[in-house]
C-alpha positions in Angstrom: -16.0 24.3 -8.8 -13.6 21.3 -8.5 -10.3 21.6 -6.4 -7.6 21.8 -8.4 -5.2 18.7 -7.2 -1.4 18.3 -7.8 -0.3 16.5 -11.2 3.2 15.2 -9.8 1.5 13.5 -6.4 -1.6 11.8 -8.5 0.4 10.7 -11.6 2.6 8.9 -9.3 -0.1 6.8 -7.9 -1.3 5.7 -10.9 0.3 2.5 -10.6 2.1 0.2 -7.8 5.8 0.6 -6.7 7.8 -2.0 -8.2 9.9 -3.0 -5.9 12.1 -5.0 -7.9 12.9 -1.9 -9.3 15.0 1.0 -7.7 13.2 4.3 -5.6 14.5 7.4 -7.1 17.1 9.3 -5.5 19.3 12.2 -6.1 22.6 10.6 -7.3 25.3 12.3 -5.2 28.1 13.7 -7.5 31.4 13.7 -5.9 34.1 16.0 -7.2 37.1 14.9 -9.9 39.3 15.6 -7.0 37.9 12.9 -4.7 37.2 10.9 -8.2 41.0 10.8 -8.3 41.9 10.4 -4.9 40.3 6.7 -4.6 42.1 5.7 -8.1 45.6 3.5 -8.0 48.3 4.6 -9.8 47.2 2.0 -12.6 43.7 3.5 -12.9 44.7 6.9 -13.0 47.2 6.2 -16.1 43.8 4.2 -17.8 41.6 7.2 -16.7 43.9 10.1 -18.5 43.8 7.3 -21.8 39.6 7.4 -21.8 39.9 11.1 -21.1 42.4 12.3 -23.9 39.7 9.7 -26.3 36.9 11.0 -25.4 38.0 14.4 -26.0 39.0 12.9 -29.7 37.4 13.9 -33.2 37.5 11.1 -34.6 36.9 7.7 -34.2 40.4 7.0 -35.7 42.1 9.4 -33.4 40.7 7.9 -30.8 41.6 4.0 -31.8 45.3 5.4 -31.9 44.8 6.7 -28.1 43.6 3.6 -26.9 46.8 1.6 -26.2 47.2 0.3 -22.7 43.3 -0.4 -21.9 41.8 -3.7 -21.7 39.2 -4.8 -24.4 36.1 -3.6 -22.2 37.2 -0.2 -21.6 38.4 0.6 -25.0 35.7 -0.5 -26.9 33.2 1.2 -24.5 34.9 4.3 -24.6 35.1 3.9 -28.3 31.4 3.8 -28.5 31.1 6.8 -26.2 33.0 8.2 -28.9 31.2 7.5 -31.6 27.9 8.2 -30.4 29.4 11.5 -29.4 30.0 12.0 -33.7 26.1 10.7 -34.0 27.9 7.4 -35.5 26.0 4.4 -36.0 29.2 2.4 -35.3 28.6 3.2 -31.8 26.4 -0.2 -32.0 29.0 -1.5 -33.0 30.9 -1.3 -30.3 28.4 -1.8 -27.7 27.1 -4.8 -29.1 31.1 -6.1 -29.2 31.3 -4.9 -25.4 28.3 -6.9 -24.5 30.1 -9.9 -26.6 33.1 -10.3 -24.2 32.9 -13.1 -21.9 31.3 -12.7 -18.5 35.3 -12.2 -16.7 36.1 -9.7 -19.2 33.0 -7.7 -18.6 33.2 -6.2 -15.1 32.7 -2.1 -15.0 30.4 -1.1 -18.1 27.5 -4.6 -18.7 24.6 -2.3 -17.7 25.6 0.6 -18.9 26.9 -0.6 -22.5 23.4 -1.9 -22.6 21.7 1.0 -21.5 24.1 2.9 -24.2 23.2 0.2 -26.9 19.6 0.9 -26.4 20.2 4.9 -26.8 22.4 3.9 -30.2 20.0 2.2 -31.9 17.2 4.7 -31.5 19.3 7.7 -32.6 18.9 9.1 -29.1 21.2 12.3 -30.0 19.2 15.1 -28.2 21.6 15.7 -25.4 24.4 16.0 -27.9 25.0 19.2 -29.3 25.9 20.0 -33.4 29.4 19.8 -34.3 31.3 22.3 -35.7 30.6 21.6 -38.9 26.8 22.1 -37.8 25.9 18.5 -38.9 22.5 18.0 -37.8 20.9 14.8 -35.7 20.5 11.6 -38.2 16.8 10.8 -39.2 14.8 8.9 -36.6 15.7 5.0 -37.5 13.5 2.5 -38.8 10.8 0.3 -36.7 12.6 -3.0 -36.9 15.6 -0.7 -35.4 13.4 1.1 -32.6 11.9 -2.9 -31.2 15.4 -3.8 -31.0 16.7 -0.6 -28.6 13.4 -1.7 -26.7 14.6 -4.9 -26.5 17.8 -3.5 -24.9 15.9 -1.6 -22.6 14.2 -4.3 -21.5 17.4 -6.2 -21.0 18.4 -3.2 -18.6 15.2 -3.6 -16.5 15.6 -7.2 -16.1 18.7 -7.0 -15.0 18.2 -4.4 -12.5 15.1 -7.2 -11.3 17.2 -10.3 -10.9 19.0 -8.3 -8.5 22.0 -6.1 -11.0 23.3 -2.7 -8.8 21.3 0.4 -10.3 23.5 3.1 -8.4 23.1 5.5 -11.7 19.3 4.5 -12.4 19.4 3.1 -15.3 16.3 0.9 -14.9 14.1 3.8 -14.5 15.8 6.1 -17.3 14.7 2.7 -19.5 11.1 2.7 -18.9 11.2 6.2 -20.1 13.2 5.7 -23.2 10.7 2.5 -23.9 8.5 4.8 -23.4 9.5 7.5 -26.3 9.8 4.9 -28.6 6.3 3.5 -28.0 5.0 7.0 -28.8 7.0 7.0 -32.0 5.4 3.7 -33.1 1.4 5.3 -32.3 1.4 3.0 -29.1 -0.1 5.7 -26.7 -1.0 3.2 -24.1 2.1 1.0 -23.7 4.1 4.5 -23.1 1.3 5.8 -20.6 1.9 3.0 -18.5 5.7 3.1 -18.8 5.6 6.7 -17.5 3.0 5.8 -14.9 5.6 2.9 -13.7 8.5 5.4 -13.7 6.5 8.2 -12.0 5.9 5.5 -9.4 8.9 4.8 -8.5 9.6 8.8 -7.8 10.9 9.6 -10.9 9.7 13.5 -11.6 10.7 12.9 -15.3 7.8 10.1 -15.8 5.3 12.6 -14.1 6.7 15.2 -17.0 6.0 13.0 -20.0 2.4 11.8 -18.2 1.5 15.6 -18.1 2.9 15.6 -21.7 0.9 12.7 -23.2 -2.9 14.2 -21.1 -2.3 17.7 -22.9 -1.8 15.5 -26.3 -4.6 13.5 -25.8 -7.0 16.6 -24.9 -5.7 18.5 -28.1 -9.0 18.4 -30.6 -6.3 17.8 -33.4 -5.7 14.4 -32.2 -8.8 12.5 -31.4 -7.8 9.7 -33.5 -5.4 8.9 -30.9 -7.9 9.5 -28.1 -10.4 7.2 -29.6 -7.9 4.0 -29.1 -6.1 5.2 -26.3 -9.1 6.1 -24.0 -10.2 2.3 -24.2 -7.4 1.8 -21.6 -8.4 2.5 -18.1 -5.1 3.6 -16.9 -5.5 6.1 -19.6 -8.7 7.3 -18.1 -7.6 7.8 -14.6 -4.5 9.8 -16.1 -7.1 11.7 -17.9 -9.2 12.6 -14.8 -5.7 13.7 -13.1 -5.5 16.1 -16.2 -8.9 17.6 -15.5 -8.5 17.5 -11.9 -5.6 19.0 -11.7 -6.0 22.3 -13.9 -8.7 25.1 -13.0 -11.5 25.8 -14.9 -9.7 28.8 -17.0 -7.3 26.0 -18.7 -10.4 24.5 -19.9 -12.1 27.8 -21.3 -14.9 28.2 -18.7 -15.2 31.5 -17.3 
């Protein structure tokens, strides 16, 4: 009988730590209380404004709220809006936010990025149905998917030359890359995507890892083992999987 090992520890050795890149870390919330506490009396005025849009039902509703922010802040939070409403006008907006010039474009560069990237691939599935019960739009087209990797990547690089990460958002990239990869048939690219983001500590890369073995072990879907075991990082994370479930998971008694 073999041991049975641990998936988290081995998938997270699969691959070197970047160290360009962010560790991950629990990311300490602090209470809207102390949130508050810190702002002026300026930012506090501008913080009620996003608030009351972001609560909005509309996109229209909340353009009329917006009066009194500056350019970055109001087209960001419009975008947050309208990717709330599964809108693809929230492009829109995050493309204009990346447009401003560099001294206009202080709080939200990585994260309008980050957002862009999430935009373009339809990444709805943390928003819930409105109450009209309209469903999540159809996954967009491939021409659409290279460009959110391309944001993605923008992210990443970024975060390398040296960008503050504090949220993460370098790491939460490699797994969205990742998705899409999977979406296009590109089983490998996304394996080692995962691997990199398990690497750096990130439990949700370990998740998809152990998500992508159990797909590639499933009879149904040897086409995709065929290509994808050519890959040798896709071996060893294939070994982990066998490793690293006992010998009932695999039918022997």
């Amino acid at each position: 009988y073999m041991p049975e090992g641990n998936f988290s520890f081995e998938a997270g050795k699969l691959v070197d730590i970047d160290n360009k890149l962010p560790r991950w870390k629990e990311v300490k919330a602090i209470s809207m209380e102390e949130f508050r506490s810190r702002m002026s009396a300026e930012q506090l005025r501008q913080s009620d404004i996003i608030d009351q849009m972001r609560a909005s039902h509309s996109i229209e509703q909340a353009e009329a709220l917006s009066a009194g922010l500056d350019p970055e802040q109001r087209l960001y939070t419009l975008g947050a809006v309208a990717f709330k409403l599964m809108d693809p006008k929230a492009v829109d907006y995050f493309s204009q936010v990346l447009a401003l010039p560099e001294s206009e474009r202080q709080r939200y560069g990585l994260d309008a990025k980050y957002s862009l990237g999430r935009a373009l691939m339809g990444d709805y599935s943390s928003e819930t149905e409105d109450e009209t019960g309209r469903s999540i739009p159809p996954r967009p087209d491939d021409a659409q998917l290279k460009l959110a990797l391309v944001a993605f990547q923008n992210v990443i690089d970024r975060v390398k030359n040296g960008e503050a990460d504090e949220t993460l958002l370098s790491l939460s990239s490699l797994g969205q890359q990742a998705r899409i990869h999977i979406w296009l048939g590109d089983m490998v690219t996304a394996t080692h995507l995962y691997a990199q983001q398990a690497a750096q500590g990130d439990n949700t890369g370990s998740r998809s890892l152990r998500y992508i073995s159990s797909a590639l072990m499933n009879p149904q879907n040897e086409r995709l083992v065929v290509e994808a075991i050519k890959d040798p990082l896709v071996q060893q994370l294939m070994t982990i999987q066998l490793f690293t479930n006992n010998w009932n998971w695999l039918g022997y008694e």
